[in-house]
Backbone and ligand atoms as CSV (ligand in chain L), in Angstrom:
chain,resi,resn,atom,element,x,y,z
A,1,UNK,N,N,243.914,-2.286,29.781
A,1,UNK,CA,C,244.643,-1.873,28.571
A,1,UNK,C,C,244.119,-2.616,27.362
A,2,UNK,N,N,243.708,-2.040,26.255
A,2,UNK,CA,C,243.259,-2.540,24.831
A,2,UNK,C,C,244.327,-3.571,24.655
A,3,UNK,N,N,244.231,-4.244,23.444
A,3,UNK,CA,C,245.309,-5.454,23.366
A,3,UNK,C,C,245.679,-5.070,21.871
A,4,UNK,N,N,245.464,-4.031,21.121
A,4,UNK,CA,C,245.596,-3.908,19.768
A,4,UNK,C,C,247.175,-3.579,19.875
A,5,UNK,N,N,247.587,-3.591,18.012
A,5,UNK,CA,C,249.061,-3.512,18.170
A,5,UNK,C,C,249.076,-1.770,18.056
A,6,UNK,N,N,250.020,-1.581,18.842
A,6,UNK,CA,C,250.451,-0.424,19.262
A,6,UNK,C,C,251.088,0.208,17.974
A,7,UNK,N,N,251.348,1.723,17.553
A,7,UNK,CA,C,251.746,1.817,15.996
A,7,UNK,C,C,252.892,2.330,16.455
A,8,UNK,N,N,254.049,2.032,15.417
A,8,UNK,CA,C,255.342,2.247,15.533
A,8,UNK,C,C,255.452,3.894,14.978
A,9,UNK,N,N,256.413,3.630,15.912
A,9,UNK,CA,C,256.925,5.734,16.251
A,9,UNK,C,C,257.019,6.285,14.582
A,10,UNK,N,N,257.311,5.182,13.803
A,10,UNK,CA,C,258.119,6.083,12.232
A,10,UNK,C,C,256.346,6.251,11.854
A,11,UNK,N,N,256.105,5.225,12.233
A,11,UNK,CA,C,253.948,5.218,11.409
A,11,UNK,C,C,253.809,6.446,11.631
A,12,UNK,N,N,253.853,7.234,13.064
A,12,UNK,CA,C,253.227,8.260,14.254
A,12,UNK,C,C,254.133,9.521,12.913
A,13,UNK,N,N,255.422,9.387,12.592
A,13,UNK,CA,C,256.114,10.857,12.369
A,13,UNK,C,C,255.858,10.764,10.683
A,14,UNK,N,N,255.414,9.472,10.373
A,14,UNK,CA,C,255.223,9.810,9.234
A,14,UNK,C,C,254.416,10.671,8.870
A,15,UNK,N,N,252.563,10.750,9.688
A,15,UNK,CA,C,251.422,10.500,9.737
A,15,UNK,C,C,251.766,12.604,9.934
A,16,UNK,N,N,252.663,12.520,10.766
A,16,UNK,CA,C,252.763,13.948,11.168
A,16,UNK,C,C,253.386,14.691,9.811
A,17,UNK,N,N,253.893,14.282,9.043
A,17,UNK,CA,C,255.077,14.665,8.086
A,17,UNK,C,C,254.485,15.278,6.808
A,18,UNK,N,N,253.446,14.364,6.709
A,18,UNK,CA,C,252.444,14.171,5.512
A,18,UNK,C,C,251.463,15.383,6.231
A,19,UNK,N,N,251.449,15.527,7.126
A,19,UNK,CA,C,250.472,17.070,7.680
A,19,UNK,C,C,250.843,18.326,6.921
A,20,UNK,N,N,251.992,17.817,7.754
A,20,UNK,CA,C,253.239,19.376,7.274
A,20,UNK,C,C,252.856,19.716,5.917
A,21,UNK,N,N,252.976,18.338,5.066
A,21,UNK,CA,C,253.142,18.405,3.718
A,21,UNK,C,C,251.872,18.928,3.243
A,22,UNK,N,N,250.980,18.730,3.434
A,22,UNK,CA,C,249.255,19.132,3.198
A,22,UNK,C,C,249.355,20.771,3.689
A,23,UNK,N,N,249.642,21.134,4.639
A,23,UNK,CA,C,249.641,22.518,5.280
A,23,UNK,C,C,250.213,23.368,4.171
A,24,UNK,N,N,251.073,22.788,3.778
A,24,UNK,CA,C,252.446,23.423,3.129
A,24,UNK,C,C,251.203,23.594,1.757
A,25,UNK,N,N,251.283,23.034,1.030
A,25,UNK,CA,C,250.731,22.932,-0.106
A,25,UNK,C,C,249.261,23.811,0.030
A,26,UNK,N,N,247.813,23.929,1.489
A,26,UNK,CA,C,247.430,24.932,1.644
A,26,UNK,C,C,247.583,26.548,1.157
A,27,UNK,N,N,248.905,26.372,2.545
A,27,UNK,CA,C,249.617,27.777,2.340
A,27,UNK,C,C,249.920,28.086,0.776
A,28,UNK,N,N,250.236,27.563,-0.102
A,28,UNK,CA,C,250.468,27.778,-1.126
A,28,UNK,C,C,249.795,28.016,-2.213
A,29,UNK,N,N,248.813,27.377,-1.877
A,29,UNK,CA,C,247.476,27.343,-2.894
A,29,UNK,C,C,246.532,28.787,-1.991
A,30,UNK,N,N,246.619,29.595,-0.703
A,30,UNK,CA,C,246.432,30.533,-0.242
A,30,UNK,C,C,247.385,31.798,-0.972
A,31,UNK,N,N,248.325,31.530,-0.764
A,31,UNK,CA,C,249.325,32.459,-1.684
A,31,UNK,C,C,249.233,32.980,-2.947
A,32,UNK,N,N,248.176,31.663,-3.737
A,32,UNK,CA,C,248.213,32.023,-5.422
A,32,UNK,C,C,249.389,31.435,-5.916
A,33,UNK,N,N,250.261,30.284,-5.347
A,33,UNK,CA,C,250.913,29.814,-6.216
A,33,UNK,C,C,250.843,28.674,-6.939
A,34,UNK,N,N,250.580,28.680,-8.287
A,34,UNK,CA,C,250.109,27.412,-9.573
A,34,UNK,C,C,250.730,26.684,-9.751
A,35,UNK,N,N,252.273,27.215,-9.910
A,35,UNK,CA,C,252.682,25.625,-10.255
A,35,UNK,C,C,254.152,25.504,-8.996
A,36,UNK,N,N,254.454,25.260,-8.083
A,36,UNK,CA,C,255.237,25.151,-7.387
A,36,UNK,C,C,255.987,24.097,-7.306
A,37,UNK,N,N,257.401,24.066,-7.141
A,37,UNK,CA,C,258.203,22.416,-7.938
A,37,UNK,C,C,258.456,21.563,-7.076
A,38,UNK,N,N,258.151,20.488,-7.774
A,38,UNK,CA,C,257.508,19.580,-7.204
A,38,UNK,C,C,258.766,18.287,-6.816
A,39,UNK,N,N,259.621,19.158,-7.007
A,39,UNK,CA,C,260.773,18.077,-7.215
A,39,UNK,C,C,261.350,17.504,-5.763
A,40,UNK,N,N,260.999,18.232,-4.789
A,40,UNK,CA,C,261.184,17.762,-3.384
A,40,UNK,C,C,260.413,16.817,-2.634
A,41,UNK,N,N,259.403,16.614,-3.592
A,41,UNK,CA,C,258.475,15.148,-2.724
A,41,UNK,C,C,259.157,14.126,-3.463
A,42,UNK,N,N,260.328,14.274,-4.893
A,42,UNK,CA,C,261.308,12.954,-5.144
A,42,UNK,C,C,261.681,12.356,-4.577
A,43,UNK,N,N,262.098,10.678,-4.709
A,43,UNK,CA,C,262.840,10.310,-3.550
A,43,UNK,C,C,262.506,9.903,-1.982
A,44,UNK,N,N,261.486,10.633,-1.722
A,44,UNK,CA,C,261.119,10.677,-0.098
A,44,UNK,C,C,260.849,9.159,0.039
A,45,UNK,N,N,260.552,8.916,1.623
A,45,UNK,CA,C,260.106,7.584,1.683
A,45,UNK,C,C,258.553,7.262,1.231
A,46,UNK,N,N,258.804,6.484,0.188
A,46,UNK,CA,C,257.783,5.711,-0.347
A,46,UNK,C,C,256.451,5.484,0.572
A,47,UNK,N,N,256.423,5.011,1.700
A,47,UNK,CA,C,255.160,5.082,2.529
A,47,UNK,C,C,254.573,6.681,2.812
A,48,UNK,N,N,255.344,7.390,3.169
A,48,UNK,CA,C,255.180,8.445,3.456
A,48,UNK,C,C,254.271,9.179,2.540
A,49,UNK,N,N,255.318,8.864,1.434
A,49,UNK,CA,C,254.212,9.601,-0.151
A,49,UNK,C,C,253.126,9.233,-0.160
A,50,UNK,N,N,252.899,7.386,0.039
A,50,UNK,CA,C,251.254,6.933,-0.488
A,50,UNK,C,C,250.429,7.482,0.448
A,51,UNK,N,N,251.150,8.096,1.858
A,51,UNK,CA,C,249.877,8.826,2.963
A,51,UNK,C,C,249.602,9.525,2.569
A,52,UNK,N,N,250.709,10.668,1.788
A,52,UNK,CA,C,250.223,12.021,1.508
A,52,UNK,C,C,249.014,11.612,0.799
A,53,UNK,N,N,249.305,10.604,-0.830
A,53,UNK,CA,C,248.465,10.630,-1.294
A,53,UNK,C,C,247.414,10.277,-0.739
A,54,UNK,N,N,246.891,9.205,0.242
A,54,UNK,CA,C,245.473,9.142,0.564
A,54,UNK,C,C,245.180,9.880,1.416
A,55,UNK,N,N,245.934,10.797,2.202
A,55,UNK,CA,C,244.935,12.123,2.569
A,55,UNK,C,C,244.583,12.727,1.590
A,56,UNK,N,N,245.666,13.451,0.991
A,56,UNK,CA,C,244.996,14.373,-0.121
A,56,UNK,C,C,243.566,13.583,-0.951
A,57,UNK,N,N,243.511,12.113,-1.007
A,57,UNK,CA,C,242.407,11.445,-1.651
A,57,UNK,C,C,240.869,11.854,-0.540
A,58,UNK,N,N,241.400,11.780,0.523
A,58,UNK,CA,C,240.619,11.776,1.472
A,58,UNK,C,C,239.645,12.651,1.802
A,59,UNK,N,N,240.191,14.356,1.375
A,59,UNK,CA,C,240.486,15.224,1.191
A,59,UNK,C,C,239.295,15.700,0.276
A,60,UNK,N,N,239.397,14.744,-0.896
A,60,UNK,CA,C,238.461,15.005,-2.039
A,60,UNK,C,C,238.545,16.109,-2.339
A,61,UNK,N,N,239.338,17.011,-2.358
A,61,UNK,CA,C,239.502,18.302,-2.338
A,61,UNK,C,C,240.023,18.659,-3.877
A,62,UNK,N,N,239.500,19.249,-5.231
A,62,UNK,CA,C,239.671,19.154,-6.704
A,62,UNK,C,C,240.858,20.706,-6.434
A,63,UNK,N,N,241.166,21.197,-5.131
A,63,UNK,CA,C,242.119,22.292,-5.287
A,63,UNK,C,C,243.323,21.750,-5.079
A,64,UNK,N,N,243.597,20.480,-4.976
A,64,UNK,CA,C,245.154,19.996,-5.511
A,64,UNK,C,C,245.221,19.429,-6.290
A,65,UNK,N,N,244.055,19.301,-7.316
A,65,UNK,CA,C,244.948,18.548,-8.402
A,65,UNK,C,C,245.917,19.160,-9.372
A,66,UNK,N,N,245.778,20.787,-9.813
A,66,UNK,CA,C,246.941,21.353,-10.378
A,66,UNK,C,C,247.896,20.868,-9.736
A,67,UNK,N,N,248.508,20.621,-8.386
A,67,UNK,CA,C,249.988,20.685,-7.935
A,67,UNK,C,C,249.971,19.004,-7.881
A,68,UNK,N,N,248.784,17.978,-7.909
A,68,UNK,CA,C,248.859,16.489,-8.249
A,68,UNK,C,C,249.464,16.156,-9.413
A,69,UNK,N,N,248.886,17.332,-10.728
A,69,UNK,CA,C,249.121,16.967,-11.720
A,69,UNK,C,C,250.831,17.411,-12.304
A,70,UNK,N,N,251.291,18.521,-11.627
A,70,UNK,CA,C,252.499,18.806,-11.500
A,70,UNK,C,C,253.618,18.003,-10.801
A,71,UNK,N,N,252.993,17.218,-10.125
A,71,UNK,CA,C,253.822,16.079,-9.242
A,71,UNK,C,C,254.046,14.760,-10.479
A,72,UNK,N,N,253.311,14.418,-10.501
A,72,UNK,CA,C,252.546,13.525,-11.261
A,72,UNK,C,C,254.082,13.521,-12.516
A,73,UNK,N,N,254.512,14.795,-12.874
A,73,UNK,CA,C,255.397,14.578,-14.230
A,73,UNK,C,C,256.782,14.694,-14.012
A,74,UNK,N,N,256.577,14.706,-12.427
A,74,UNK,CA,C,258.528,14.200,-12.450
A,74,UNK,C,C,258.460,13.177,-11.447
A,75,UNK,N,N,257.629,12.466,-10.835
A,75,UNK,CA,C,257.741,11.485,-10.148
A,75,UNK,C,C,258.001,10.006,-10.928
A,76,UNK,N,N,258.699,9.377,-9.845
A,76,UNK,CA,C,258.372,7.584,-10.309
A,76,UNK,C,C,257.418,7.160,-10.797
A,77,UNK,N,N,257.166,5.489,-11.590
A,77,UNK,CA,C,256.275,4.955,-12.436
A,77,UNK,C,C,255.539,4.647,-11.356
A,78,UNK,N,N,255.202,3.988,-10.163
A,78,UNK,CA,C,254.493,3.738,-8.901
A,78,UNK,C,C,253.629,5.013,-8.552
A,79,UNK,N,N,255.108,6.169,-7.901
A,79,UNK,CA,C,254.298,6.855,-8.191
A,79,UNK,C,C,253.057,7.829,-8.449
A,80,UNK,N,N,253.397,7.937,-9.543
A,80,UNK,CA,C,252.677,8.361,-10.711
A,80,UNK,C,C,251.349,7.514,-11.231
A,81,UNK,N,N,251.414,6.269,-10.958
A,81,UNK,CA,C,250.166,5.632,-11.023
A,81,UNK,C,C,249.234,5.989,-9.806
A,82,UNK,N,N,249.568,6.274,-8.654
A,82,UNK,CA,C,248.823,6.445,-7.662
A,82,UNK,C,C,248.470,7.824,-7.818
A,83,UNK,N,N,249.052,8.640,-8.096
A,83,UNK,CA,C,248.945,10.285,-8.354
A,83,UNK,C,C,247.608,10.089,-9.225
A,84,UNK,N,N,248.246,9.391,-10.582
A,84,UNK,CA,C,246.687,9.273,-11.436
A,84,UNK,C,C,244.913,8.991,-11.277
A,85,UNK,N,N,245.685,8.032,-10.114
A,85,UNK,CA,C,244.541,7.266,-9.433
A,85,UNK,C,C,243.572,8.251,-8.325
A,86,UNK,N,N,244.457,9.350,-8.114
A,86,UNK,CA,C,244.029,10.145,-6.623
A,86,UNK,C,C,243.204,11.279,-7.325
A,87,UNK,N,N,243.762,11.910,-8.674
A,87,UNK,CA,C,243.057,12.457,-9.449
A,87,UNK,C,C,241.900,12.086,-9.652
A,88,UNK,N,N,241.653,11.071,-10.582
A,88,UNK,CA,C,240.366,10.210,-11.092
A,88,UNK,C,C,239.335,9.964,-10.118
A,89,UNK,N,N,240.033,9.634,-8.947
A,89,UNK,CA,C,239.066,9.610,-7.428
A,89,UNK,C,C,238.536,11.071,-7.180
A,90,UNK,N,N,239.521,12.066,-6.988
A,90,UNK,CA,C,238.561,13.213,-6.732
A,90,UNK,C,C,237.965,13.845,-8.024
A,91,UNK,N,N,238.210,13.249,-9.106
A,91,UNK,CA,C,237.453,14.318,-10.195
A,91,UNK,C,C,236.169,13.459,-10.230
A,92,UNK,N,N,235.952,12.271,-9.948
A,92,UNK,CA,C,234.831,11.302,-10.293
A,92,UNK,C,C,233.867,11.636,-9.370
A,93,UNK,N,N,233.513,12.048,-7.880
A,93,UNK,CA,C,232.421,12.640,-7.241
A,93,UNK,C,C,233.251,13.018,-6.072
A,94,UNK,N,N,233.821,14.318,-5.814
A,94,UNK,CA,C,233.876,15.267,-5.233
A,94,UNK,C,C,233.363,15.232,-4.361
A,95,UNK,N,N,231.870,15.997,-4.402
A,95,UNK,CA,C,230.991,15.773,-3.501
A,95,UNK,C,C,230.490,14.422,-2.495
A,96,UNK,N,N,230.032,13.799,-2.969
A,96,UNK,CA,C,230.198,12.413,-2.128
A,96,UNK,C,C,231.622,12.088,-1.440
A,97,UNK,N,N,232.847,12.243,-1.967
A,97,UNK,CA,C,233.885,11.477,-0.884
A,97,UNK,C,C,234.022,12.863,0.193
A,98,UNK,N,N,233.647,13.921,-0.210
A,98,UNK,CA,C,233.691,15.171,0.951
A,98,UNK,C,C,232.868,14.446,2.614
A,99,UNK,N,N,231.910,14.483,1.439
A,99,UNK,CA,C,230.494,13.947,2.432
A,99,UNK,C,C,230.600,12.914,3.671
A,100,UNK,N,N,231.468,11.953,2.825
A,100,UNK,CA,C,231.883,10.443,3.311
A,100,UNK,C,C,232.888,10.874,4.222
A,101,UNK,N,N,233.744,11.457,4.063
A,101,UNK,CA,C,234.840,11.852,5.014
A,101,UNK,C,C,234.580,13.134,5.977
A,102,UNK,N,N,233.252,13.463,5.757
A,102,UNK,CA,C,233.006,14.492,7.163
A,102,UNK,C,C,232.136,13.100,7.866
A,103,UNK,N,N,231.023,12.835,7.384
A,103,UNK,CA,C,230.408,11.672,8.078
A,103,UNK,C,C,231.170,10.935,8.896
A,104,UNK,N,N,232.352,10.559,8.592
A,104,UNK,CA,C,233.541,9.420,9.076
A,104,UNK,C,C,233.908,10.290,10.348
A,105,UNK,N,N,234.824,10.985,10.390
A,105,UNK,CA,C,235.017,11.931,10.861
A,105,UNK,C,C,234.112,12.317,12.251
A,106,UNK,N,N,233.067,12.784,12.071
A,106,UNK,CA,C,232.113,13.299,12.756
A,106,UNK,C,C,231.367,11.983,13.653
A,107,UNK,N,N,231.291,10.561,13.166
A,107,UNK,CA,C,231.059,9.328,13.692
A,107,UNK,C,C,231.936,9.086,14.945
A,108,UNK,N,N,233.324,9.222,14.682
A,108,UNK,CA,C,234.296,9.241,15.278
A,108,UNK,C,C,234.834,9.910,16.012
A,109,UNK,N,N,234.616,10.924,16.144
A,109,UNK,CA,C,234.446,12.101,17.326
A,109,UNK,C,C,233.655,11.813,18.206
A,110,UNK,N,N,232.390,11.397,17.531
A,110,UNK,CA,C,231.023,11.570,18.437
A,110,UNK,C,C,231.274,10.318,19.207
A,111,UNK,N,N,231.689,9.171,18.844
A,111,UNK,CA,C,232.217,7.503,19.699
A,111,UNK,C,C,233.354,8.096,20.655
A,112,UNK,N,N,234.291,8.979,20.180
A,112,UNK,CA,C,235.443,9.177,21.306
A,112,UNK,C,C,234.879,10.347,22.285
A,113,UNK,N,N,233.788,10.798,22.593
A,113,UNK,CA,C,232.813,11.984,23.297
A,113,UNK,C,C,232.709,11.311,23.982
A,114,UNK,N,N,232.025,9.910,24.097
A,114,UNK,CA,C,231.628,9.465,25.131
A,114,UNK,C,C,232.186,9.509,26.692
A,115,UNK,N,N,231.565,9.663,27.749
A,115,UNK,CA,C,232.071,9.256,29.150
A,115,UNK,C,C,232.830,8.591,29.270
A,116,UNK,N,N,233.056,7.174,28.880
A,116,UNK,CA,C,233.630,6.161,29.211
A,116,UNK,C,C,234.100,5.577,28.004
A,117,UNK,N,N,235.783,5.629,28.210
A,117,UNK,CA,C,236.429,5.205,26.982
A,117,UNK,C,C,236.117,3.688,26.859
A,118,UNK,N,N,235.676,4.080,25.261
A,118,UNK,CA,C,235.770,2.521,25.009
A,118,UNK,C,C,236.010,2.124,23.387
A,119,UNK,N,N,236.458,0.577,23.454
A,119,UNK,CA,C,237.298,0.222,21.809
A,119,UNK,C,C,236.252,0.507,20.582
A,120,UNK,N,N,236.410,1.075,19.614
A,120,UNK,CA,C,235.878,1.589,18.699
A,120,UNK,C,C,236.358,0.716,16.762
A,121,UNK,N,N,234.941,0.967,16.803
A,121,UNK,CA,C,235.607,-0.003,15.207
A,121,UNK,C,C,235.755,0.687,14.287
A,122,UNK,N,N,236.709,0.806,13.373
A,122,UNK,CA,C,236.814,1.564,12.378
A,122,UNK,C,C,236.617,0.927,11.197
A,123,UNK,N,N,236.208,1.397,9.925
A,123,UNK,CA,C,236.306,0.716,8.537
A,123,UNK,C,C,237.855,1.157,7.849
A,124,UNK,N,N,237.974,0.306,7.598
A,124,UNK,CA,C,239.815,0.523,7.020
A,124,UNK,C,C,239.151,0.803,5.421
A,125,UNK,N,N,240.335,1.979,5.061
A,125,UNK,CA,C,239.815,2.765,3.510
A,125,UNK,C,C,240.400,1.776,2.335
A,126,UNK,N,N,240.782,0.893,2.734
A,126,UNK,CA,C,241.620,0.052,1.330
A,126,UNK,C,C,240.797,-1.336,1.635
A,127,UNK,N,N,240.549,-1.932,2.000
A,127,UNK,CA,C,239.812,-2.974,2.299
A,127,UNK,C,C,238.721,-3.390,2.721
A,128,UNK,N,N,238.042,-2.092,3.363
A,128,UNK,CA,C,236.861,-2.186,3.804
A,128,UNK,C,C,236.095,-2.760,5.124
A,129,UNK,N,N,237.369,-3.367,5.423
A,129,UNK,CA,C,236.866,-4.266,6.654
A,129,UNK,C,C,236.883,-3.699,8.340
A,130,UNK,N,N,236.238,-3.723,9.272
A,130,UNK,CA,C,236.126,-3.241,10.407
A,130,UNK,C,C,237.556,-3.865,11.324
A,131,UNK,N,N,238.138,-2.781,11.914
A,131,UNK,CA,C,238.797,-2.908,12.921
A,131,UNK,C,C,238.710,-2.148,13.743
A,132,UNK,N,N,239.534,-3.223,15.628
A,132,UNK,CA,C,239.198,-2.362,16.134
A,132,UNK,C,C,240.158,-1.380,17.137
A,133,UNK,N,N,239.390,-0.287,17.328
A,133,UNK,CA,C,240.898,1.058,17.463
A,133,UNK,C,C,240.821,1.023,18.596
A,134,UNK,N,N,241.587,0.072,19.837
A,134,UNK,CA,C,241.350,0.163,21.323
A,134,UNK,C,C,241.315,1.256,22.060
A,135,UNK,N,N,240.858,1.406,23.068
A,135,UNK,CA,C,241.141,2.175,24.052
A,135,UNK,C,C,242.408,3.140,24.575
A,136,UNK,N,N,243.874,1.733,24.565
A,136,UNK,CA,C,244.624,2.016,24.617
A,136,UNK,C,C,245.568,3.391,23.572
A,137,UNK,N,N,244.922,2.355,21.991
A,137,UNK,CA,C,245.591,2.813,20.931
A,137,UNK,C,C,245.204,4.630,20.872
A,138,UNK,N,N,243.558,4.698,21.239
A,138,UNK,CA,C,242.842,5.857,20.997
A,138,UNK,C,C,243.647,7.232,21.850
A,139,UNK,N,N,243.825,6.355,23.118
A,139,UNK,CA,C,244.734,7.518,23.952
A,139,UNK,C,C,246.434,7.820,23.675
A,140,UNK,N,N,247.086,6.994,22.937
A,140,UNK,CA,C,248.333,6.979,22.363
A,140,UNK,C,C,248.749,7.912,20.893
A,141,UNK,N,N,247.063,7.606,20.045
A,141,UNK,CA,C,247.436,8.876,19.283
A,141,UNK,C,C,246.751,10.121,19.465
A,142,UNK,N,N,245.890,9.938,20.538
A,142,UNK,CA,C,245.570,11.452,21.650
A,142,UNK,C,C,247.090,12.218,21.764
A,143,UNK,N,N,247.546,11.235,22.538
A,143,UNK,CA,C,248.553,11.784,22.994
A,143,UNK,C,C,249.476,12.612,21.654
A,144,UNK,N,N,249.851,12.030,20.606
A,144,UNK,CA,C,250.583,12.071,19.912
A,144,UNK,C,C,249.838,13.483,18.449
A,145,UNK,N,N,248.662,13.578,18.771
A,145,UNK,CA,C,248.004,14.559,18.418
A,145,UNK,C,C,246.884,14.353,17.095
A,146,UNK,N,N,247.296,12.923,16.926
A,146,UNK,CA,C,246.402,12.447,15.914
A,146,UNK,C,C,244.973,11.609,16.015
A,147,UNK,N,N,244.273,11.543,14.696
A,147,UNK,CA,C,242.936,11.257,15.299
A,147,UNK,C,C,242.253,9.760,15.521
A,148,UNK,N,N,243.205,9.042,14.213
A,148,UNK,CA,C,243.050,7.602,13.617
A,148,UNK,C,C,243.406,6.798,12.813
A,149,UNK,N,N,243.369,5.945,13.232
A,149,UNK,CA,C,244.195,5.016,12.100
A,149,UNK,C,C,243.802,5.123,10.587
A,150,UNK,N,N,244.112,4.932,9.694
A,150,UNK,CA,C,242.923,5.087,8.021
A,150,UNK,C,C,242.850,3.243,7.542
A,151,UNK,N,N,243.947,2.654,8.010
A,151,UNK,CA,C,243.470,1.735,7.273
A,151,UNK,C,C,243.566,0.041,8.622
A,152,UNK,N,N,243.354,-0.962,7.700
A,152,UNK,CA,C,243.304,-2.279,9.655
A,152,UNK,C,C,244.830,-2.564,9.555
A,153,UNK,N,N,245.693,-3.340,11.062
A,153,UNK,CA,C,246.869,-2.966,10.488
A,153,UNK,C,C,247.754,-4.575,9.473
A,154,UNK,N,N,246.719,-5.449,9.095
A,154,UNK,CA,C,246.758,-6.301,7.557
A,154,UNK,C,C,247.328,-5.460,6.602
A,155,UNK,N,N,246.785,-4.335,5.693
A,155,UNK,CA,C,246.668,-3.576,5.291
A,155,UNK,C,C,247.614,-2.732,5.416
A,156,UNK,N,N,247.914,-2.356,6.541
A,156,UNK,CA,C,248.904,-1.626,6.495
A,156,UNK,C,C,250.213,-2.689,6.466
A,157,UNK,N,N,250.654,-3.552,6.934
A,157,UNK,CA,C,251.709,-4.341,7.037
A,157,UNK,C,C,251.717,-4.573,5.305
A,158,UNK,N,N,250.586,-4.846,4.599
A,158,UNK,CA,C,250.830,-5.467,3.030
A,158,UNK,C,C,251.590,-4.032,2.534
A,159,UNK,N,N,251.271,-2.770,2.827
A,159,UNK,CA,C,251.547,-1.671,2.216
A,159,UNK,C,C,253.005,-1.254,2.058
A,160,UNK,N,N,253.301,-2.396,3.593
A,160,UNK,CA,C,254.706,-1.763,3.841
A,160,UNK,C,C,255.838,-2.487,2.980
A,161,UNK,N,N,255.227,-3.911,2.635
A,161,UNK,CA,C,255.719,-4.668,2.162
A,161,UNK,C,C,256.031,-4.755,1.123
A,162,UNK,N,N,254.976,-3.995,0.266
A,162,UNK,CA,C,255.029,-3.799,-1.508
A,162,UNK,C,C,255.977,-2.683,-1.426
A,163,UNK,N,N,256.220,-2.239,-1.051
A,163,UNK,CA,C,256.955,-0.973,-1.127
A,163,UNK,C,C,258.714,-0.873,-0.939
A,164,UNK,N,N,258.811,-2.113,0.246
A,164,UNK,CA,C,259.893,-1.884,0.283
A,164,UNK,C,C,261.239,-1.546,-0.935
L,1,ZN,ZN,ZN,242.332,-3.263,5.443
């Protein structure tokens, strides 16, 4: 058994929640709808939001920033700074964080292909630094339907902390 820390169930439904939320916003931007209100991501739990936002960052994807920028004007001062920030990230090279996040992606598939499971290092997206995604952990969010952690869990514990 890997020895890494195991991620807590709310991490796992958050991680799922923030899917929904991306799907949702898809479907919508499939539909043709521009400005859709935005007033229901108010309020939510604070961690939850900053996932959405760094998928959608992740994402690099310049077809949410209309509904970023619609968020963006009834949300909190926090926030709304991060909204700003997720913008500026995907309007500044597009192309490259696409790139970077299929590369990532596709690295990481190709390490969990292997025959024989084994602990895998990841680069955490806020800090930069390598951690590593055990064995154990890899088959737990198998199970749970997800692919990987995004950030080491330092990083994530500071995240949880500023926030409270
Ligand atoms: Zn980190």
């Amino acid at each position: 058994m890997g020895h890494g820390v195991r991620p807590r169930v709310w991490e796992i439904e958050r991680d799922q929640l923030t899917d929904e939320f991306l799907n949702e916003w898809d479907q919508w931007l499939a539909a043709g709808n521009e400005s859709p209100d935005m007033h229901y991501l108010k309020d939510r739990n604070r961690g939850m939001i900053l996932l959405l936002l760094d998928k959608i960052q992740e994402t690099g994807s310049n077809k949410y920033i209309p509904y970023l920028r619609a968020w963006e004007k009834i949300d909190y001062k926090k926030v709304r700074a991060r909204i700003r920030e997720v913008i500026r990230d995907i309007e500044s090279d597009v192309s490259v964080d696409q790139q970077a996040a299929a590369d990532r992606a596709d690295s990481i598939n190709e390490a969990m292909k292997g025959l024989e499971p084994h602990d895998i290092d990841l680069r955490c997206i806020e800090c930069g630094n390598y951690f590593t995604f055990s064995v154990g952990e890899q088959r737990f969010y198998q199970r749970m339907g997800f692919v990987h952690p995004r950030r080491c869990p330092s990083c994530r514990e500071q995240r949880d902390l500023e926030f409270l």
